[in-house]
ZAVEX-962073 format. One line per 5 residues: number of its first residue (from 1); their letters; for each residue x, y, z of C-alpha. Coordinates in steps of 0.25 Angstrom, whole numbers, padded with zeros to 4 digits. Each point is the difference from the previous one (the first is absolute). Last residue first. Layout:
<nodes>
NUM> A> X Y Z; ...
</nodes>
This chain:
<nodes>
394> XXXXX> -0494 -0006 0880; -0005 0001 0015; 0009 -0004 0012; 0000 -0015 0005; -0012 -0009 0003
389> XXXXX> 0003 -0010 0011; -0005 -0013 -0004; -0009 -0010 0010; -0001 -0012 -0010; -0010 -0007 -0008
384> XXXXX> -0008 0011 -0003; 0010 0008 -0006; 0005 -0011 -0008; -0015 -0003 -0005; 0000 0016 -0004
379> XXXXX> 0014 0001 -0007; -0005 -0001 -0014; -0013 0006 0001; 0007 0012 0005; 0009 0002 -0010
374> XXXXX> -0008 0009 -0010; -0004 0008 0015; 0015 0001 0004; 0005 0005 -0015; 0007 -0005 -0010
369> XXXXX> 0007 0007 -0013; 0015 -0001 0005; 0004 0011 0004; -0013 0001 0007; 0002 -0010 0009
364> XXXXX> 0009 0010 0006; 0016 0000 0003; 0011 0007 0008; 0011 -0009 0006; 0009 0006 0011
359> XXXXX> 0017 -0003 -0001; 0008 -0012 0001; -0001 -0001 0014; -0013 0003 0003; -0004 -0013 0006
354> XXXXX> 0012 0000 0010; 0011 -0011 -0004; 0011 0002 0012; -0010 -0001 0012; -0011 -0010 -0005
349> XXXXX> 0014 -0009 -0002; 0004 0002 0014; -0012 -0003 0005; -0001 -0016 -0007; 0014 -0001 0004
344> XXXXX> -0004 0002 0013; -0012 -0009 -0002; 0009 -0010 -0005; 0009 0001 0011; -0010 0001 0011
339> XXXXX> -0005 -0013 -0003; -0015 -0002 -0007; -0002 -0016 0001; -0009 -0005 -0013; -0014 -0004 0003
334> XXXXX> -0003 0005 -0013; -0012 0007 0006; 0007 0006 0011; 0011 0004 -0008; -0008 0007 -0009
329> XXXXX> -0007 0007 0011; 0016 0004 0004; 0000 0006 -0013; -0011 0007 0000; 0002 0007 0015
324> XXXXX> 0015 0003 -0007; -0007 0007 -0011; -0006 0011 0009; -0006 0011 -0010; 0005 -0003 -0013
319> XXXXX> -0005 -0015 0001; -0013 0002 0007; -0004 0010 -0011; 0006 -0011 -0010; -0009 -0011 0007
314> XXXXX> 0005 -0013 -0002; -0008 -0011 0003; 0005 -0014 0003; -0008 -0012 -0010; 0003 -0014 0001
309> XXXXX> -0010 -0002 0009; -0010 0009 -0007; -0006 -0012 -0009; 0003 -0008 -0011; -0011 0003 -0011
304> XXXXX> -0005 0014 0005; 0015 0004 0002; 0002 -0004 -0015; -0013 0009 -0004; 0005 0012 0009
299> XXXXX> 0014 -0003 -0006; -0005 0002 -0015; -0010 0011 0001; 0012 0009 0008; 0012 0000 -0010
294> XXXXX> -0010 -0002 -0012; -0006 0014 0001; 0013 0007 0000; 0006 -0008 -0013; -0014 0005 -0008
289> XXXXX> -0001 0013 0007; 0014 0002 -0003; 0001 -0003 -0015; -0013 0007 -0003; 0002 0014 0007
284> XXXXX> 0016 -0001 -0004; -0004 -0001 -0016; 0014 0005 -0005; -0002 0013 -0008; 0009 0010 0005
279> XXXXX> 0010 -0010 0000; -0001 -0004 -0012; 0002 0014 -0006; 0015 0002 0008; 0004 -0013 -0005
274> XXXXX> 0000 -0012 0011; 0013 -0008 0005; 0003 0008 0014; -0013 0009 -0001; -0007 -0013 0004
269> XXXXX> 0011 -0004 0010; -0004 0012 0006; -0016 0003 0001; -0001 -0016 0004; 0003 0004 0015
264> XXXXX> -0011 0011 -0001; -0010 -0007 -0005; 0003 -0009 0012; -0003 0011 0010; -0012 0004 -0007
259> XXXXX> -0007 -0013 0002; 0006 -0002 0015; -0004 0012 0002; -0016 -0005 -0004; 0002 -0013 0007
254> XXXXX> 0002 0006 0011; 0010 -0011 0007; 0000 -0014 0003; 0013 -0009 0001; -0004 -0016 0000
249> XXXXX> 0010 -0007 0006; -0001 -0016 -0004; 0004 -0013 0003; 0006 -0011 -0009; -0002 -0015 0004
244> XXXXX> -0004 -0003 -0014; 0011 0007 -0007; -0001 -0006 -0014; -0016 -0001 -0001; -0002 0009 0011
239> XXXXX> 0006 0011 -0011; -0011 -0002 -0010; -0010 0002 0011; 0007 0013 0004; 0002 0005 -0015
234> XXXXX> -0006 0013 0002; 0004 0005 0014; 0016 -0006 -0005; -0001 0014 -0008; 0003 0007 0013
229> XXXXX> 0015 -0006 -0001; 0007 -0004 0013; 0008 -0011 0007; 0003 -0007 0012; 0007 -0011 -0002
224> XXXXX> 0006 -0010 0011; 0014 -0002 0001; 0010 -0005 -0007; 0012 0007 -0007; 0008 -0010 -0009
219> XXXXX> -0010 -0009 -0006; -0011 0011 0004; 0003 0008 -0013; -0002 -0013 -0009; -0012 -0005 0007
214> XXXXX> -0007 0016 -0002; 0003 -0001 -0013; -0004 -0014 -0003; -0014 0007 0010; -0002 0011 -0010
209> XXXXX> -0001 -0009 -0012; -0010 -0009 0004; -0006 0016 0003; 0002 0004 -0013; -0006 -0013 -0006
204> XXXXX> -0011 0000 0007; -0003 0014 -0003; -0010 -0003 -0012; -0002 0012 -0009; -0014 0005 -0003
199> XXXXX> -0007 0011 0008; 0012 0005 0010; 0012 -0002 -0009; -0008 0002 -0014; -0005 0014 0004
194> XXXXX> 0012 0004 0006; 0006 -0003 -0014; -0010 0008 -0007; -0002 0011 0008; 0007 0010 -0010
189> XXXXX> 0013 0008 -0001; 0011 -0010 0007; 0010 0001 0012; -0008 -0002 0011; -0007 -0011 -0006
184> XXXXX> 0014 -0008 -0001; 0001 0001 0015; -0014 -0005 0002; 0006 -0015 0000; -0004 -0011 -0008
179> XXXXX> 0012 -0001 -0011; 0005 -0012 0007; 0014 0009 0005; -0010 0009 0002; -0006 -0009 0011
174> XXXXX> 0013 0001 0009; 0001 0015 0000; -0016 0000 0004; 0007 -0008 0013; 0002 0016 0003
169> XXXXX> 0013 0004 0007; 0007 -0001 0015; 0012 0008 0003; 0014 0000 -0005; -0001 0007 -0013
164> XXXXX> -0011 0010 0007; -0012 0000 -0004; -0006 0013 -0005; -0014 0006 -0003; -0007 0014 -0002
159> XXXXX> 0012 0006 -0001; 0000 0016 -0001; 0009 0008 -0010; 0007 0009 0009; 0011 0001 -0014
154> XXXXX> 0012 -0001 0009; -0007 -0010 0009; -0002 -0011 -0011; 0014 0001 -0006; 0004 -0002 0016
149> XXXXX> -0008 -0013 -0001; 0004 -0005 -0013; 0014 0000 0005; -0002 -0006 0012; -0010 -0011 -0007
144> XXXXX> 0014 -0003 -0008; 0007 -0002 0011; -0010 -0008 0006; -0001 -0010 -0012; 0016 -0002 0003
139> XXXXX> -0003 -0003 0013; -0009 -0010 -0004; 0009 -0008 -0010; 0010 0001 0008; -0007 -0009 0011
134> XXXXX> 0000 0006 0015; -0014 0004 0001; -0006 -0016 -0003; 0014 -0004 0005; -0001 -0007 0012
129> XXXXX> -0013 -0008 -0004; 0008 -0005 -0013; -0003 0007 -0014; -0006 -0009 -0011; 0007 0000 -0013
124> XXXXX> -0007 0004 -0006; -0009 0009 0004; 0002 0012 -0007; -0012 0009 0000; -0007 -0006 0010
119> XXXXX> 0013 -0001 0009; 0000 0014 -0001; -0014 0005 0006; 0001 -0010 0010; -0012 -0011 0001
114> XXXXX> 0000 0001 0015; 0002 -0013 0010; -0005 0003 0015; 0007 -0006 0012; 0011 0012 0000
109> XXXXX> -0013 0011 0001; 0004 0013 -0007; -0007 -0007 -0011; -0015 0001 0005; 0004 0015 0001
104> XXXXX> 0002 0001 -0014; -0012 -0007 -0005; -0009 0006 0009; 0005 0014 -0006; -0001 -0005 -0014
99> XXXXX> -0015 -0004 0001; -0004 0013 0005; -0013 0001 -0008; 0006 0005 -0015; -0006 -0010 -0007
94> XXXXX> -0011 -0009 0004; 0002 -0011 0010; 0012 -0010 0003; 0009 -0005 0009; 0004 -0015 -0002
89> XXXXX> 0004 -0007 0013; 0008 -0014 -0004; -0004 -0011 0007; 0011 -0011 -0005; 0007 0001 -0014
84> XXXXX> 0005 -0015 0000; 0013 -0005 -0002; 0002 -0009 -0011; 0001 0011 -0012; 0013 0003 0005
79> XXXXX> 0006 -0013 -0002; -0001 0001 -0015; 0014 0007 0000; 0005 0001 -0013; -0014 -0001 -0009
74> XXXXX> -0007 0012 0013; 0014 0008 -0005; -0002 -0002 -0013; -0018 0005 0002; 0005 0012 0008
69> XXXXX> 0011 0004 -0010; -0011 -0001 -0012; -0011 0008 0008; 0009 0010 0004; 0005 0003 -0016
64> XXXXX> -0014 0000 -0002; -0005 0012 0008; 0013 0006 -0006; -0004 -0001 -0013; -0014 0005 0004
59> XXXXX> 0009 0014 0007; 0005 0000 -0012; -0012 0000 -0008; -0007 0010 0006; 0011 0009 0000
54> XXXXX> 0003 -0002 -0014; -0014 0004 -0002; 0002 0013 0009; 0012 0005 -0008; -0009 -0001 -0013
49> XXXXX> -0008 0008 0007; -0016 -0008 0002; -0013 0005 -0004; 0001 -0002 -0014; -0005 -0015 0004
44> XXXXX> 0005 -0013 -0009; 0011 -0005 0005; -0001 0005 0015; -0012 -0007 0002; 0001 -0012 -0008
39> XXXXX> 0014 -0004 0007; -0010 0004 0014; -0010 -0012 -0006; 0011 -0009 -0004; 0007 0001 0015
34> XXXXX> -0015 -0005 0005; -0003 -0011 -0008; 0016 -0005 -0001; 0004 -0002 0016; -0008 -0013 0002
29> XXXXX> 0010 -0005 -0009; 0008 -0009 0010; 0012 -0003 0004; 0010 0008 -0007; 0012 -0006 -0007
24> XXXXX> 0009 0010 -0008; 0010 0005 0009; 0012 0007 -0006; -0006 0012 0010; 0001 0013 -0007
19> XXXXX> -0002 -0009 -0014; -0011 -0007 0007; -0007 0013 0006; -0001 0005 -0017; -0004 -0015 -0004
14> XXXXX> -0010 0000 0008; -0006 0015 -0005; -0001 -0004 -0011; -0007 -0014 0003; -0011 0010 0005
9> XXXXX> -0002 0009 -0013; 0004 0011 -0006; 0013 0004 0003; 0009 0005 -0011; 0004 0012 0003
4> XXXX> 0004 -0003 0015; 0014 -0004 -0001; 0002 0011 -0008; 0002 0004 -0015
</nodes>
């Protein structure tokens, strides 16, 4: 027998991360609704390898493991908690719209504070400013991204997304560690779970949460956050509530390839977990019209309520073909200076990471069971709203 055999339920799964950890307080149990619904998942559904259920689980151990370090950190050093998270700039939108590129190129800028990719996963404790890129535990992430790189290339299998150990990451990584993050849907055979994250689970807690997080990581490195995750368009008045002075990108796209494109993210770390069968049966047309349709009713009702102030537009078309016009048009809006450093920076990362470097991505709506006249309705008071450019047909 494993570790994993006997899992079943959330305190489980505790018990696992504080044997790793040798921690056993935790600070809340806002964490158990959404962890028990995944547990349930994966214990009771055919559609899973055994190997892909102790992955699942794992990987929720590990969620926990954070969450317990975070909160002994926070109970040793309640000092962090006294400085306030001030103006943070969330970028958000549906899936797939460029969100990753402004999030990089906002972190080439020294004034600007990223979430880094593997501070999230291990951030106690807390790196200082100087080393954010310097620390062992990034560089050794990095070298283990190399090699999963040049495994990558040999087999020309193409990437539909990668962050870089060292570069900025998905606040969604934050939210699992709640159990309210569309990470965990990715990995799972039905819509359920996605179903009770946007329909039914408060975020409160996840984004109370997110800003302990954020307090203990700025303890060392200050600076003011910018950060990213296009889920963050569903939850905007939720996030008001703990981040009140927060300001928003919106990325816009087609929203028909951004449809098919994020099919096509989910197509891997489904066939990562799933058996062969379940993966030929996973109801895609449902679980992505559902998530897609929610990504834009939600904001267009927030901005409604609070107004197009806090709001900069993002166009992906804009984006791809002269980013750094969009990104001094950001500045502009932030009122923020725009040095030469940072926009050198700003070029020289355009330059070393071009879109297609991890290889083209082929995919149609199709694939998936939808179709653009069946997603029409969908999308049409988002089109309306703004001025999309409509990209090649699928």
């Amino acid at each position: 027998m494993n570790e994993f055999d006997s899992i079943s339920t959330p305190d489980d799964v505790l018990k696992l991360a504080s044997r790793r950890t040798g921690l056993v307080d935790i600070d809340s149990d806002s964490w158990r609704e959404g962890l028990a619904i995944v547990l349930d998942e994966v214990n009771s559904s055919p559609a899973f390898t055994p190997a892909g259920r102790e992955r699942i689980i794992d990987d929720a151990a590990k969620a926990l493991e954070r969450r317990l370090k975070v909160h002994d950190y926070i109970q040793r050093h309640p000092e962090v908690l006294d400085t306030p998270v001030e103006r943070p700039i969330f970028t958000l939108g549906m899936p797939r719209t460029g969100t990753t590129v402004i999030s990089y190129l906002l972190d080439q800028d020294p004034n600007r504070r990223s979430l880094l990719h593997w501070e999230c996963m291990t951030p106690v404790p807390p790196p200082a400013t100087g080393a954010l890129r310097t620390d062992p535990r990034c560089l050794a992430l990095l070298e283990e991204q190399k090699q999963i790189l040049e495994l990558v290339r040999a087999a020309k299998m193409p990437l539909p997304h990668w962050e870089d150990a060292d570069g900025p990451t998905e606040c969604m990584f934050i939210h699992n560690q709640d159990f309210k993050g569309l990470s965990w849907d990715a990995f799972l055979a039905s819509p359920r779970y996605a179903r009770w994250l946007i329909n039914e689970a408060d975020m409160t807690s996840a984004y109370e949460y997110q800003k302990r997080y954020l307090q203990v990581l700025q303890s060392k490195a200050p600076g003011t956050w910018s950060l990213k995750m296009p889920s963050h368009s569903v939850y905007i008045d939720t996030l008001l509530q703990v981040f009140p002075d927060a300001r928003f990108i919106w990325a816009h796209r087609d929203p028909f390839k951004a449809t098919g494109s994020l099919g096509n993210l989910l197509t891997l770390p489904k066939s990562m977990v799933l058996t062969p069968e379940a993966q030929g049966s996973v109801d895609w047309a449902t679980n992505l019209t559902e998530q897609m349709s929610q990504h834009v009713a939600r904001p267009l009702r927030s901005r409604e309520r609070i107004g197009d102030d806090r709001f900069f537009d993002m166009y992906y078309h804009e984006m791809m073909n002269d980013p750094m016009d969009v990104i001094r048009r950001i500045y502009e809006w932030l009122g923020d200076p725009f040095d030469a450093e940072t926009e050198a920076g700003m070029r020289n990362w355009l330059a070393a990471h071009p879109q297609d470097r991890f290889g083209q991505n082929a995919y149609t709506l199709d694939e998936y069971g939808l179709t653009v006249e069946g997603l029409t309705p969908i999308f049409a008071d988002y089109l309306e709203k703004f001025d999309i450019e409509m990209e090649s047909a699928l």
